[in-house]
N, C-alpha and C positions, 0 to 999 in steps of 0.2 A: 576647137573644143576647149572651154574652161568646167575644170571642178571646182563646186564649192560644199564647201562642211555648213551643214542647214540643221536647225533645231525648230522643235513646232514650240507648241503652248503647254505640250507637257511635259517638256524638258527632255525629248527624246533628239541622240543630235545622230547624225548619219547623211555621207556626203554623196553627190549626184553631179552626173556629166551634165554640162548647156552645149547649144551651138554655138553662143557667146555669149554675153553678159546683156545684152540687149535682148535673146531668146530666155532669159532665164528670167528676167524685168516682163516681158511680156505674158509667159506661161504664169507666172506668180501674180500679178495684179487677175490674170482671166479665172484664177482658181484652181488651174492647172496643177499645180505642185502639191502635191501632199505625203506627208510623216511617210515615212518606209516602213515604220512600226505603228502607229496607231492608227494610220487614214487621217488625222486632221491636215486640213485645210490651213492652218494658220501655223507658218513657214515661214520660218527666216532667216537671211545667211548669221553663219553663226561666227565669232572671231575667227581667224585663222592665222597662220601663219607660210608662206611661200614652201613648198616642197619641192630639197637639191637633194636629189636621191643618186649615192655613190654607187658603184657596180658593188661592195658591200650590202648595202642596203637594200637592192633590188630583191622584190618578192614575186614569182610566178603568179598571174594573174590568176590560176587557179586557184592559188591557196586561197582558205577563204581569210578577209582579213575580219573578221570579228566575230564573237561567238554566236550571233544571229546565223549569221553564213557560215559557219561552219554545224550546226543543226538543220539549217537546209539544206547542204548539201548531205550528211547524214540519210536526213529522210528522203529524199530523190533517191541515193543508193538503195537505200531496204525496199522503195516503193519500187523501182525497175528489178531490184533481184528479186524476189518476192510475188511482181508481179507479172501478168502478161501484157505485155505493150498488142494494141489492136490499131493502131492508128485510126482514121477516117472512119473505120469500123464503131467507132466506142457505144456511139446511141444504138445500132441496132445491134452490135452483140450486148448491153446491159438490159436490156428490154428482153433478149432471148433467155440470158440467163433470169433473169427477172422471174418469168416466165416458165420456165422449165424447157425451154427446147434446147438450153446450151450447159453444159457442165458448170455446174458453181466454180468459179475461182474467181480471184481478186485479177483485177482488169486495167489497165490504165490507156491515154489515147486521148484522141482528141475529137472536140464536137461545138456545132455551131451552138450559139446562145439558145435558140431556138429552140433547137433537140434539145439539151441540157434542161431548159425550162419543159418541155412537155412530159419530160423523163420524171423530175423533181412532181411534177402536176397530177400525175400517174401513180405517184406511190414509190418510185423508183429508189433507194438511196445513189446519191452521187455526189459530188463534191469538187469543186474546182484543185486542182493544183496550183501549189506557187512557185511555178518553175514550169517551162516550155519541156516538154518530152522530145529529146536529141531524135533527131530524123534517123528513123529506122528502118526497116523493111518489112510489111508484115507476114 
């Protein structure tokens, strides 16, 4: 695995894991790669400099390291406390509450493109998450 610090065309810079420096020449010429912050396409490795990280220096991979990530992780928190995780369930309990046959409340979970789009098609509101919901039990 190589990281490199990559900046697009709008001067947004934010670094990403390759399999190797030939995976990362491949995804980037295919269009593969794009901004973490804006979606653009046009990505490039950015200067960098080697990183000798002392037992001092080492940071929990949890923490987040920059203020992007640490606002999503913020909103992941509010959204799981806050809300009811339904996992597999999302598309038809949002459609029941929808609906009236399920108690209003804020709902989170996961759902094929599919459902999502018939939900969205239907009048439904709903909205992807940026962030994978931690395997839960429902």
């Amino acid at each position: 695995m190589i990281q490199y610090k990559l900046r697009c065309g709008g001067g947004h810079e934010f670094d990403s894991w390759f399999q190797s420096s030939a995976a990362y020449d491949r995804l980037a010429a295919s269009g593969h790669v794009a901004c973490a912050v804006c979606g653009s396409a046009e990505v490039a490795k950015a200067l960098m400099a080697p990183v000798v990280k002392t037992a001092d220096a080492a940071r929990p991979l949890a923490d987040p390291a920059s203020e992007a990530e640490r606002q999503l992780a913020e909103l992941r928190r509010r959204i799981e406390e806050n809300s009811d995780y339904v996992g597999l369930n999302f598309a038809a309990e949002a459609r029941a509450i929808h609906d009236g046959d399920s108690p209003a409340r804020s709902i989170y979970g996961e759902a094929r493109v599919d459902e999502a789009r018939a939900l969205l098609e239907d009048g439904i509101p709903v909205a992807p998450l940026p962030f994978r919901p931690a395997k839960r039990s429902n």
